[in-house]
C-alpha positions as CSV (number, residue, x, y, z in Angstrom):
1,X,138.8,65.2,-17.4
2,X,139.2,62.4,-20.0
3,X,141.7,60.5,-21.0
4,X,142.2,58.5,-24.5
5,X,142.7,54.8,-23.9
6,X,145.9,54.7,-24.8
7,X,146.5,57.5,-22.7
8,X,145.3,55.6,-19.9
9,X,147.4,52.0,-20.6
10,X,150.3,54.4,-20.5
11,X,149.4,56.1,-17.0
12,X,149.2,52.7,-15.8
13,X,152.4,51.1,-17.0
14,X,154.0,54.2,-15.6
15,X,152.7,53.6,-12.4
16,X,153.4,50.3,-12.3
17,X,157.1,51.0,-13.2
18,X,157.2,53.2,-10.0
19,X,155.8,50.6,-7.8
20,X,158.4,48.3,-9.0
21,X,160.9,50.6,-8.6
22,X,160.0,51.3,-5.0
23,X,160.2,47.7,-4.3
24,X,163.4,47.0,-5.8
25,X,164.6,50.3,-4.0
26,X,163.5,48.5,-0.5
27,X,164.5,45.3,-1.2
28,X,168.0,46.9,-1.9
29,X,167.8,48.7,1.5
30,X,167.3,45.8,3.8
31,X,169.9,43.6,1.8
32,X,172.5,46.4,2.6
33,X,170.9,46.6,6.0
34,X,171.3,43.1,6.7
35,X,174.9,43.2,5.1
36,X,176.0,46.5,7.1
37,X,175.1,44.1,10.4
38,X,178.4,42.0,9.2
39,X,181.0,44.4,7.4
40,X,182.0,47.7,8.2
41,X,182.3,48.8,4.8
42,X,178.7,48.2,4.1
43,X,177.7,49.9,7.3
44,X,179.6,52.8,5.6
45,X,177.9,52.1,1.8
46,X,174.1,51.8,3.9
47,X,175.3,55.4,5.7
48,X,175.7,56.6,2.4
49,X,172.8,55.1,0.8
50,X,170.4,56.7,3.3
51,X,171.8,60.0,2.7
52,X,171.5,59.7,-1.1
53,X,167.5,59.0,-0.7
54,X,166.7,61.2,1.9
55,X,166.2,64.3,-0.2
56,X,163.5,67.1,0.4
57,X,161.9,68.9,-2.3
58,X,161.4,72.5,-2.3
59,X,158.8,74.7,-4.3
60,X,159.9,76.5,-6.9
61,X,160.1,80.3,-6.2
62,X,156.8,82.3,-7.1
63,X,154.3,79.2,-7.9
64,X,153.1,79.4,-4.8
65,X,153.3,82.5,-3.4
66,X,150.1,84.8,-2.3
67,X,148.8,87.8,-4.4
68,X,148.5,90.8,-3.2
């Protein structure tokens, strides 16, 4: 596989943006941690949180399935 130059300073910026954003995303997380430890409405907004990020992914029906 090749990859223009361009191409490639693009890949990396976009992976860079997603390891930023996965540290911001943590960062969040323990601040509301830390917070829910104090006030029962952020114990309730960290509850929610959690649940907002902990999503599953499913393949799409018929790219993977076996011939026969």
């Amino acid at each position: 596989m090749t990859m223009t130059l361009g191409r490639l300073y693009d890949e990396a910026a976009l992976v860079k943006e997603r390891v930023n954003n996965q540290i911001i995303t943590e960062a969040q997380l323990l601040q509301t941690a830390v917070h829910s430890i104090l006030a029962k409405e952020a114990r309730t907004q960290f509850q929610k949180l959690l649940k907002q990020l902990n999503v599953t992914s499913n393949p799409r029906s018929g790219l993977f399935d076996k011939e026969e």
